[in-house]
NULOLO-188858 format. One record per residue (C-alpha): residue in three letters; residue number from 1; y, z negated, x negated. Coordinates in steps of 0.2 Angstrom, whole numbers, plus 2048, in hexadecimal, padded with zeros to 3 digits. Layout:
BEGIN
<residu = ALA | num = NUM | y = Y | z = Z | x = X>
...
END
This chain:
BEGIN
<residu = UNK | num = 1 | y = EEA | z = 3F6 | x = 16E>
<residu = UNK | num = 2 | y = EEA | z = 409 | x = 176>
<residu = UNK | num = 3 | y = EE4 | z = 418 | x = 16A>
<residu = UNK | num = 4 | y = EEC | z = 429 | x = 170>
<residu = UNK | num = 5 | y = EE5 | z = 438 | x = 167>
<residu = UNK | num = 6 | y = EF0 | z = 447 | x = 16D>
<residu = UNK | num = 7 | y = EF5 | z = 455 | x = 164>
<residu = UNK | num = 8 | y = F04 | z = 456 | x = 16B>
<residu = UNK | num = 9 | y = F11 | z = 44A | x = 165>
<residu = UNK | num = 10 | y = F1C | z = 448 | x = 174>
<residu = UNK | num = 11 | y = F0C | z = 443 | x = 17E>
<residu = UNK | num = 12 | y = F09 | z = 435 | x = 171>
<residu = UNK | num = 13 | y = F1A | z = 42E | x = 170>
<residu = UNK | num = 14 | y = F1C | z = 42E | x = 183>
<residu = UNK | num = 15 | y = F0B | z = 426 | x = 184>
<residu = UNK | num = 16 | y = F0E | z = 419 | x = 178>
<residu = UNK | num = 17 | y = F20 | z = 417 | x = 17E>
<residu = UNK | num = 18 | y = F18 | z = 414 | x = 190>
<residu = UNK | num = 19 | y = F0C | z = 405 | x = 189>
<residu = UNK | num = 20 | y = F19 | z = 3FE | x = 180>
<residu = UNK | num = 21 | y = F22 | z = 3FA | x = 190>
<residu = UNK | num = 22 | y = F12 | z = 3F2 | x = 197>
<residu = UNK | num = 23 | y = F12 | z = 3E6 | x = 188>
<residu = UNK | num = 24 | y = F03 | z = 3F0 | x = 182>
<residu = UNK | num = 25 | y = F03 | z = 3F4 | x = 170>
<residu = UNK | num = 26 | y = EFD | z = 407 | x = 16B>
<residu = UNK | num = 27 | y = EFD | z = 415 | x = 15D>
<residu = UNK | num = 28 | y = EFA | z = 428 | x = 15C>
<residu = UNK | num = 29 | y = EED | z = 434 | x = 155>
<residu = UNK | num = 30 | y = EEF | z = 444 | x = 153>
<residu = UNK | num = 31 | y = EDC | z = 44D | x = 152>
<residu = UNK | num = 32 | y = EDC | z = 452 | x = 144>
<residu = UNK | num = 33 | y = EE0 | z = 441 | x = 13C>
<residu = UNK | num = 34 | y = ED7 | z = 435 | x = 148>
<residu = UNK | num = 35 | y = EC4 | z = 43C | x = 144>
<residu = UNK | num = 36 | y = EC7 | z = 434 | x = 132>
<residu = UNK | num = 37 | y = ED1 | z = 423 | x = 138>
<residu = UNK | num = 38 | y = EC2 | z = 420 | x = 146>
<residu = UNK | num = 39 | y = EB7 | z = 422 | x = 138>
<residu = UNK | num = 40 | y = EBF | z = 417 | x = 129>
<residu = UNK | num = 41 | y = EC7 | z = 40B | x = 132>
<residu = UNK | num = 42 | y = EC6 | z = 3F7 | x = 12E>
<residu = UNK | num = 43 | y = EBA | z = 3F2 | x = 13B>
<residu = UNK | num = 44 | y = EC7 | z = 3E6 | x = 13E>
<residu = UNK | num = 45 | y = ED4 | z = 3F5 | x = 142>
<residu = UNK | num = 46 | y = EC5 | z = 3FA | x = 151>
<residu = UNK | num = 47 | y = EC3 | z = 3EB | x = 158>
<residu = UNK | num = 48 | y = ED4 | z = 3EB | x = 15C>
<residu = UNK | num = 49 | y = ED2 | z = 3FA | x = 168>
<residu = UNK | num = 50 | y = ED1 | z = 3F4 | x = 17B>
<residu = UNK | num = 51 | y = ECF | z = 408 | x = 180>
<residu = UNK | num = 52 | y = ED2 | z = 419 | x = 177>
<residu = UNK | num = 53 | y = EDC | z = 426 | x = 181>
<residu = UNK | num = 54 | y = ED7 | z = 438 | x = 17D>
<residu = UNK | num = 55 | y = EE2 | z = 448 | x = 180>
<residu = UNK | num = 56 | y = EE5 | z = 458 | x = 17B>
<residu = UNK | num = 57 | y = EE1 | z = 461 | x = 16A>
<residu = UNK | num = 58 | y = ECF | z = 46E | x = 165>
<residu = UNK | num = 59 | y = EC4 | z = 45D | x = 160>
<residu = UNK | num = 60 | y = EC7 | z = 455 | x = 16F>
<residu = UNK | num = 61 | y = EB5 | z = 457 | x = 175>
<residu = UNK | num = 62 | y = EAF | z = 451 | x = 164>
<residu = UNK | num = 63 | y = EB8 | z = 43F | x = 164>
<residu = UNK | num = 64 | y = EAF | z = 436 | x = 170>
<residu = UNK | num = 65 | y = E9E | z = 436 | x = 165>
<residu = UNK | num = 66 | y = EA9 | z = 431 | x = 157>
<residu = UNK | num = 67 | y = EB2 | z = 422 | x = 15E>
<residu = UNK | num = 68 | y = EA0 | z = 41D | x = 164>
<residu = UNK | num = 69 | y = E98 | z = 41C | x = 153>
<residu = UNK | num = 70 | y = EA4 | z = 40E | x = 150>
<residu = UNK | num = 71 | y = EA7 | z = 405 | x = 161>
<residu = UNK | num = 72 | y = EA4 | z = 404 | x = 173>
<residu = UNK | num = 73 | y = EB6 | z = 402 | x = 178>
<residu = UNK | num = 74 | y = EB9 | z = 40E | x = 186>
<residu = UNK | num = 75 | y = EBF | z = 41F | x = 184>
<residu = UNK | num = 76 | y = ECB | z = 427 | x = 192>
<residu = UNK | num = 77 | y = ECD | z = 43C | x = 192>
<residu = UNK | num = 78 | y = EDE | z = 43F | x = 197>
<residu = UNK | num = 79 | y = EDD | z = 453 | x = 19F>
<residu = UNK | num = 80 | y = EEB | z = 45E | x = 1A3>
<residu = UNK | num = 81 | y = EE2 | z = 46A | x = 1AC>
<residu = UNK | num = 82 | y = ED3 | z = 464 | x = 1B4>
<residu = UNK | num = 83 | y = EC5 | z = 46C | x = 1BB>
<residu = UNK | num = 84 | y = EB2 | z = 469 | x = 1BE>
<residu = UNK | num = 85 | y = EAF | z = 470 | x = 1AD>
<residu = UNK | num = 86 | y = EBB | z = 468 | x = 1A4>
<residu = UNK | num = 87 | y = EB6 | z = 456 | x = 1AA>
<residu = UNK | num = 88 | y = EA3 | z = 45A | x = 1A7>
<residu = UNK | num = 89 | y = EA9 | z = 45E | x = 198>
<residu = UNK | num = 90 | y = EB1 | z = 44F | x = 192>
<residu = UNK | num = 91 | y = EA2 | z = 444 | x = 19C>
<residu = UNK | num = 92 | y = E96 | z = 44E | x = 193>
<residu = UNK | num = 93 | y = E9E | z = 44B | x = 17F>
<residu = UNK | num = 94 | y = E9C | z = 438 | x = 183>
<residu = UNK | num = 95 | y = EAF | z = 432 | x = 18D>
<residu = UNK | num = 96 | y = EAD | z = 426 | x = 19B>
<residu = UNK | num = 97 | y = EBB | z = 42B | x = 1A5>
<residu = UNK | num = 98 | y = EC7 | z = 438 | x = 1A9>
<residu = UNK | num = 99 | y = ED8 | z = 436 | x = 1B1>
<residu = UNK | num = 100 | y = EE2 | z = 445 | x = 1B5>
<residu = UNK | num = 101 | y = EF6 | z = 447 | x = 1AF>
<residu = UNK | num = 102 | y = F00 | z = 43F | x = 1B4>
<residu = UNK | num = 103 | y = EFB | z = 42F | x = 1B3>
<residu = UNK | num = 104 | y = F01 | z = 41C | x = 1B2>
<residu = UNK | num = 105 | y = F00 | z = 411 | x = 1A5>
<residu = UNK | num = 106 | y = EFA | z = 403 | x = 1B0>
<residu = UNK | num = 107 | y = EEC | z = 40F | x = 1B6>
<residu = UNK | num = 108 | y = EE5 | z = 411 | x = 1A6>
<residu = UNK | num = 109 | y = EE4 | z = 401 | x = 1A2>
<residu = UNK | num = 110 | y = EDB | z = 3FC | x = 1B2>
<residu = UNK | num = 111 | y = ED1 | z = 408 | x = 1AF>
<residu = UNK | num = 112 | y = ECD | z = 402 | x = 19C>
<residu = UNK | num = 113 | y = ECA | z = 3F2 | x = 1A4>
<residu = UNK | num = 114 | y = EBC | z = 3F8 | x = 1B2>
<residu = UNK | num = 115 | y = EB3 | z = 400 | x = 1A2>
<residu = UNK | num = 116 | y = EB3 | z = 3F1 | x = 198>
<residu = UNK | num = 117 | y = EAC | z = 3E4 | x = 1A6>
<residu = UNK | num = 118 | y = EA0 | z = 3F2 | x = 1AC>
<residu = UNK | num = 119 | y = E99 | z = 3F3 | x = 198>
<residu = UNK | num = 120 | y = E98 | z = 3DF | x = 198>
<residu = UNK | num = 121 | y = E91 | z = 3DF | x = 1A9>
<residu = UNK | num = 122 | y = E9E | z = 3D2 | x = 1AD>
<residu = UNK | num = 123 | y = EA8 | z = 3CC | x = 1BE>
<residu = UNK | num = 124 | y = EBA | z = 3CF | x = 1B6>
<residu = UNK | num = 125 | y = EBA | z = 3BD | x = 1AE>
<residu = UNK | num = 126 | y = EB3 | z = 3B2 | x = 1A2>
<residu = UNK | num = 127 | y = EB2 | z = 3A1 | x = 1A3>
<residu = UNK | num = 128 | y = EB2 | z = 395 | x = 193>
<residu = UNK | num = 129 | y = EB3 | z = 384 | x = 198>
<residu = UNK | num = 130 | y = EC0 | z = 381 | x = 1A6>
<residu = UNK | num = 131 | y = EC6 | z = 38D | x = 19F>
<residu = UNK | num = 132 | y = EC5 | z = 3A0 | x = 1A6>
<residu = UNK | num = 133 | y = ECD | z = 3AF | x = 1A0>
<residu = UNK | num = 134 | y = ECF | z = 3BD | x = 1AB>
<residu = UNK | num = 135 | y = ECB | z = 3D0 | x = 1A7>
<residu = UNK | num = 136 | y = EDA | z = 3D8 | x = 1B0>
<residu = UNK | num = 137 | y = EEC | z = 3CF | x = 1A8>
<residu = UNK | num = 138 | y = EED | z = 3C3 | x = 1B4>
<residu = UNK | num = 139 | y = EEE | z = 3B1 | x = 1AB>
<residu = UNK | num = 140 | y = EE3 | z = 3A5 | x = 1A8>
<residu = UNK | num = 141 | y = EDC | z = 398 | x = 1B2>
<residu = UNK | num = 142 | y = ED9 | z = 385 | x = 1AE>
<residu = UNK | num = 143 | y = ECB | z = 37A | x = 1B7>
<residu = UNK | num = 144 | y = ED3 | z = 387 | x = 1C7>
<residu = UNK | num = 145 | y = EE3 | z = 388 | x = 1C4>
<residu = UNK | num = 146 | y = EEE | z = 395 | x = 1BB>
<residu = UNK | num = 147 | y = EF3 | z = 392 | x = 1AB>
<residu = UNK | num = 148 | y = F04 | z = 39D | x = 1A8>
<residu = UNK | num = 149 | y = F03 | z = 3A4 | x = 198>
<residu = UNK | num = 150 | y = F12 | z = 3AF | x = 191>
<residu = UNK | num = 151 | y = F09 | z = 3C1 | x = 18A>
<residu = UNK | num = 152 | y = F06 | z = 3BE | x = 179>
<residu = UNK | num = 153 | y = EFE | z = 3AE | x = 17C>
<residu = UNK | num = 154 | y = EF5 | z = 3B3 | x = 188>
<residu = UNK | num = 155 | y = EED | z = 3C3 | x = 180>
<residu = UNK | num = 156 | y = EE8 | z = 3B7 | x = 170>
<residu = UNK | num = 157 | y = EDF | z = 3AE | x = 17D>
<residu = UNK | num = 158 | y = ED6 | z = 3BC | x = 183>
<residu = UNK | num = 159 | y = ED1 | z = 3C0 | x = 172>
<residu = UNK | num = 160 | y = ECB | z = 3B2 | x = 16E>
<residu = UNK | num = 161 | y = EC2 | z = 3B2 | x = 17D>
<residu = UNK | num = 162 | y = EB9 | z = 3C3 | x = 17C>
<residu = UNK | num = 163 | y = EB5 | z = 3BC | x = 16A>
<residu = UNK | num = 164 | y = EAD | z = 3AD | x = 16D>
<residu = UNK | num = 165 | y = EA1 | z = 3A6 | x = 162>
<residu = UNK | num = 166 | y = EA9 | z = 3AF | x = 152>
<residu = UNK | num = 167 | y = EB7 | z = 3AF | x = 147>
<residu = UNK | num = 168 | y = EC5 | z = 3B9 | x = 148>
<residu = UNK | num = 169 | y = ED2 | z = 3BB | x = 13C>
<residu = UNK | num = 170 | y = EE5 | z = 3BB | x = 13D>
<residu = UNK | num = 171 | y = EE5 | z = 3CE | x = 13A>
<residu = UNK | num = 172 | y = ED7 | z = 3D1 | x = 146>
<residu = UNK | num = 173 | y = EE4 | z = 3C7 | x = 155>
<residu = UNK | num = 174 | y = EF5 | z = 3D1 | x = 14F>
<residu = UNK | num = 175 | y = EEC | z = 3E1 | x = 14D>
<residu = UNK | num = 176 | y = EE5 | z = 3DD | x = 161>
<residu = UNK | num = 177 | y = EF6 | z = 3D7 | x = 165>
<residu = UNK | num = 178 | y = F01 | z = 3E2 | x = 160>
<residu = UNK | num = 179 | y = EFB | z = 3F0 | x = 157>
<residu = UNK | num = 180 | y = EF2 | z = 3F6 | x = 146>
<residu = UNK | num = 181 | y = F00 | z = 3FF | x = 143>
<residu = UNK | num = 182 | y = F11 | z = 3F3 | x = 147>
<residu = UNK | num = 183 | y = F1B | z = 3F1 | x = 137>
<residu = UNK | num = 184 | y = F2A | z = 3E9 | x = 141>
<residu = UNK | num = 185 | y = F1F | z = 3DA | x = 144>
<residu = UNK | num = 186 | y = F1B | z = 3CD | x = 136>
<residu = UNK | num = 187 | y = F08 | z = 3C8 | x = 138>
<residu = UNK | num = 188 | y = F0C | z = 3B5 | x = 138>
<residu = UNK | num = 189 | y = F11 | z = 3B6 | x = 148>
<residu = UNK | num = 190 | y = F02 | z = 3B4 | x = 14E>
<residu = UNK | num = 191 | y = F01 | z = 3A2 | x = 147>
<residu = UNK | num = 192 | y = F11 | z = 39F | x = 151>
<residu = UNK | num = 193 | y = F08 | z = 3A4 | x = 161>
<residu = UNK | num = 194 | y = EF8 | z = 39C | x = 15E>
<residu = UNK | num = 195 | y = F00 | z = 38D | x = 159>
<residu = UNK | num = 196 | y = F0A | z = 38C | x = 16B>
<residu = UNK | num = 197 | y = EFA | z = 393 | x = 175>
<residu = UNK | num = 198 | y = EF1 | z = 383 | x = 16D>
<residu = UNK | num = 199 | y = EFC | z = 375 | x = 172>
<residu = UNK | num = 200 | y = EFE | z = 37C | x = 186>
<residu = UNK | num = 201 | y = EEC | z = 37B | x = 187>
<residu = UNK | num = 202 | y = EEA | z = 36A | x = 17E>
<residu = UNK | num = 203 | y = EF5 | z = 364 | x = 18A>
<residu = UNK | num = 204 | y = EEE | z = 36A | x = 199>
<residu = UNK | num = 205 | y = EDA | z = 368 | x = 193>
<residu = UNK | num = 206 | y = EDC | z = 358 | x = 188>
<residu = UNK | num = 207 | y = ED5 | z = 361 | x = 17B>
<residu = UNK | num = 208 | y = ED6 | z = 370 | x = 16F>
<residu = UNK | num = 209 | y = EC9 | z = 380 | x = 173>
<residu = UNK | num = 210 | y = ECD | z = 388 | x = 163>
<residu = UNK | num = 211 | y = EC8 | z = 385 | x = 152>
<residu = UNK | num = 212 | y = ED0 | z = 38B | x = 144>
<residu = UNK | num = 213 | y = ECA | z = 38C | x = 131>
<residu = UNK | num = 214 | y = ED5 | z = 392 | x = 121>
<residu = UNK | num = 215 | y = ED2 | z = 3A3 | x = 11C>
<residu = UNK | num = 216 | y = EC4 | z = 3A5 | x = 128>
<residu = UNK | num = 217 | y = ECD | z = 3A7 | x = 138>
<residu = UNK | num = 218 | y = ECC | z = 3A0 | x = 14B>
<residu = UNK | num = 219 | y = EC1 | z = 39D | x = 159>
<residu = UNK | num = 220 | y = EC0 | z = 397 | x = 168>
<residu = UNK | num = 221 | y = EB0 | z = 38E | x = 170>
<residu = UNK | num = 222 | y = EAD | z = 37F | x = 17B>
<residu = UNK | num = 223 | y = E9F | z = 374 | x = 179>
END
């Protein structure tokens, strides 16, 4: 999920409108409001943030140190008016990027993406088992070959993946999947999608990677 703090509401909801057509679930701040939400919320809720987006509004310089008391997930300035002062600035309060307006969707997430494999120090895949799971969409691969997944599948998969070794629970995956803050969605979805993602990869490995216990969750692991 995508955090946009903006004061301005039109920036929000065209933000959130623009993810939403990427497949990429999001929510609005204003300011004022997000200082109390970054600092209250479920560390469930956090977890669930692949990259905070940060706009305009008089605590913007302030956020960044905020978010970072709570997670590393990266934190993208969004500036309208750029200048040398400006993006010092924002580098300075503790963001790792700034993008100038306009700019895509797509773009943000690659750069989201970049952030996270540079903080893990990864190559833009992780590999469990046969199988390996990349950073950038794409789907995942099988013992080499791709492993077609359709979206929702496939980000419960990733998931798990950037999980492993710990239990996550079904909030946790639909707060990741489609947002903290969907109400049009029923939560047991997610057993829906789990329960499809299990048996293509039971088929296709002879065996099932994920383990799931009652009321503690899921995990995947491959021993």
């Amino acid at each position: 999920m995508i955090v946009v703090v903006d004061e301005r509401e039109l920036v929000k909801d065209g933000y959130t409108s623009l993810f939403g057509r990427e497949g990429i679930p999001s929510t609005g701040f204003d300011p004022s409001e997000f200082g109390e939400w970054v600092a209250t919320a479920a560390d469930g809720d956090i977890d669930a943030v692949e990259a905070f987006l940060i706009g305009q509004g008089e605590m913007t310089l302030t956020l960044p140190r905020a978010i970072r008391d709570r997670t590393s997930a990266p934190v993208i300035a969004v500036s309208d008016s750029p200048s040398l002062e400006t993006t010092l600035a924002l580098f300075d309060c503790g963001v790792d990027d700034v993008v100038r307006k306009p700019v895509h969707p797509r773009e943000i997430l690659a750069r989201a993406a970049a952030i996270r494999r540079r903080l893990k120090a990864v190559t833009g895949y992780t590999d469990i088992g046969a199988i390996r799971v990349f950073a950038d969409g794409r789907d995942p691969e099988i013992a080499g070959e791709v492993f077609p997944l359709p979206r929702r599948e496939r980000r419960i998969l990733e998931y798990l993946v950037a999980n492993r070794g710990r239990r996550v629970s079904k909030t946790q995956i639909f707060n990741a999947i489609y947002g903290i803050f969907d109400e049009d969605v029923e939560e047991n979805v997610v057993e829906s999608h789990i329960s499809k993602l299990r048996k293509k990869l039971r088929k296709r490995l002879g065996t099932d990677p994920i383990d799931s216990k009652r009321f503690l969750g899921y995990c995947i692991d491959w021993s």
